[in-house]
N, C-alpha and C positions, 0 to 999 in steps of 0.2 A: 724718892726717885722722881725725878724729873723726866716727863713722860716726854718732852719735845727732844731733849736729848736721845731719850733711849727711841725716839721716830726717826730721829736724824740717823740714827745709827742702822737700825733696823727695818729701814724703809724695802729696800731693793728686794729686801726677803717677805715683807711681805704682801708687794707688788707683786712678786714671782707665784706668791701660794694663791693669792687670789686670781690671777693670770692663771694659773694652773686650774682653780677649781672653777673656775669658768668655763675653760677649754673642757676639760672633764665633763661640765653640765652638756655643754652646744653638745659636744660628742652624745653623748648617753641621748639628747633631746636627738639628733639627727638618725642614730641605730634607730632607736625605735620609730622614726617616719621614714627610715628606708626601709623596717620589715615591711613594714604597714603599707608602702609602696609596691615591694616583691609578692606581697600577697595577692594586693591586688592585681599585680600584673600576671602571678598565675592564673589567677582567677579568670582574668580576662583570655587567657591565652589558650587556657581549658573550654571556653564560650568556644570560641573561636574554633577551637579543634570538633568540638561539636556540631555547632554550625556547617561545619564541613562534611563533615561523616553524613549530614542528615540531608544534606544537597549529593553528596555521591551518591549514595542511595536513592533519590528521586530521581535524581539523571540516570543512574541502572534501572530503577521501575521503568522508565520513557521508553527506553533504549528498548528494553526485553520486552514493551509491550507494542512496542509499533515492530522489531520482527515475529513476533505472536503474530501479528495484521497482517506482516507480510507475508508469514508462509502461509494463513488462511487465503487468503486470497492467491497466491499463485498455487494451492491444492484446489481452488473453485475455477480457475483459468487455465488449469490442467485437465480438470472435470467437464471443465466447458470443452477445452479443444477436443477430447473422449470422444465425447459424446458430439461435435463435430463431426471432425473424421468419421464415423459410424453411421453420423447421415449421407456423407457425403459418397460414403463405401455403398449405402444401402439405394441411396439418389441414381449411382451409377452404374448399379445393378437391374434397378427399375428401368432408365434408359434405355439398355440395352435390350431387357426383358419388352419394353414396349413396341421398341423398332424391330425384333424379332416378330411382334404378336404382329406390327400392322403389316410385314414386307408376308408374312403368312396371308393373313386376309387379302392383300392385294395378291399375291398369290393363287389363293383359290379365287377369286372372282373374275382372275384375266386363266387361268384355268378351266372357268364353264361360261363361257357369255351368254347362254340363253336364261340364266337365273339373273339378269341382272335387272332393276327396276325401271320400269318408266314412267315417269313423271310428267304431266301436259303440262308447257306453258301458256302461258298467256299468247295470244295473238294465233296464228295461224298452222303451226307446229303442231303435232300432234305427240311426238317422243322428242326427250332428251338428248342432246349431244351423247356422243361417245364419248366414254377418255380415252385418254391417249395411254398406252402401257406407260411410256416414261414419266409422266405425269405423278403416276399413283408413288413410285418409289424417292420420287425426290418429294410429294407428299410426307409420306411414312419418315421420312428423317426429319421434316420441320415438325410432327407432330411431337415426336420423341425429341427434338431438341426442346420444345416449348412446353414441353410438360416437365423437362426435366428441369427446366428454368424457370418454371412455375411454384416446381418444388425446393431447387435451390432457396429461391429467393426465402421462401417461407421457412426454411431452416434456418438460414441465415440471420430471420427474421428473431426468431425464438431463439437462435443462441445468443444476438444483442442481447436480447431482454433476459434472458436468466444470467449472462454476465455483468447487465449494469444495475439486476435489482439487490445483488449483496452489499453492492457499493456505493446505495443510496442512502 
């Protein structure tokens, strides 16, 4: 047999099987680098999904703990105002209790004027002015204002500082 004849003859067929079993290889050679891609790409997609979960989670830890902070601090700025207002109740009970005590005192003392003291100055004088009644009663209000502003302030003072030493 004459092989160039039977080429001539049977060329097309087996152009075609070789064309075929070619095509077959790329195929079978490309499946397997498209698993090998899809794997990866779950792989990566799983990373990814985890990376996620582990950032929500951080961002919930923040979140929950800066309002942990914050209700601490407005239970300590609730505590403060308490404890406040309590002085402020108690400041303005003293007030009143003071301006009571001193319009009493001036009271009795413009009630018995021979108990009152006399005091020599210097120079020629031998006793003290008199007061005046009116004197003593607008007295007794600046004393009791300035004691109560005395105390104000000092509360005032101490609630700064027990408000700003949590928050140092």
């Amino acid at each position: 047999m004459n092989w160039v004849l039977l080429l001539r003859r049977w060329w097309p067929y087996i152009a075609l099987v070789v064309a075929l079993l070619t095509l077959w290889i790329a195929h079978t050679y490309d499946k397997a680098q498209y698993h090998k891609l899809s794997a990866a790409f779950s792989e990566y997609k799983a990373q990814v999904a985890s990376d996620n979960l582990k950032a929500e989670q951080a961002a919930r830890a923040a979140v929950e703990a800066q309002i942990r902070e914050r209700a601490k601090i407005d239970k300590t700025n609730a505590e403060v105002m308490d404890a406040y207002q309590t002085k402020l109740a108690a400041l303005a009970a003293d007030r009143d209790h003071a301006t009571q005590l001193a319009r009493r005192l001036l009271a009795a003392r413009q009630a018995d004027p021979g108990t009152r003291s006399r005091v020599p100055e210097t120079g020629d004088r031998s006793t003290a002015p008199e007061a005046t009644p009116d004197a003593g009663d607008g007295l007794a209000d600046r004393l009791a204002r300035v004691a109560a502003e005395c105390r104000g302030n000092s509360a005032q003072l101490a609630s700064l500082i027990s408000q700003l030493q949590p928050q140092l």
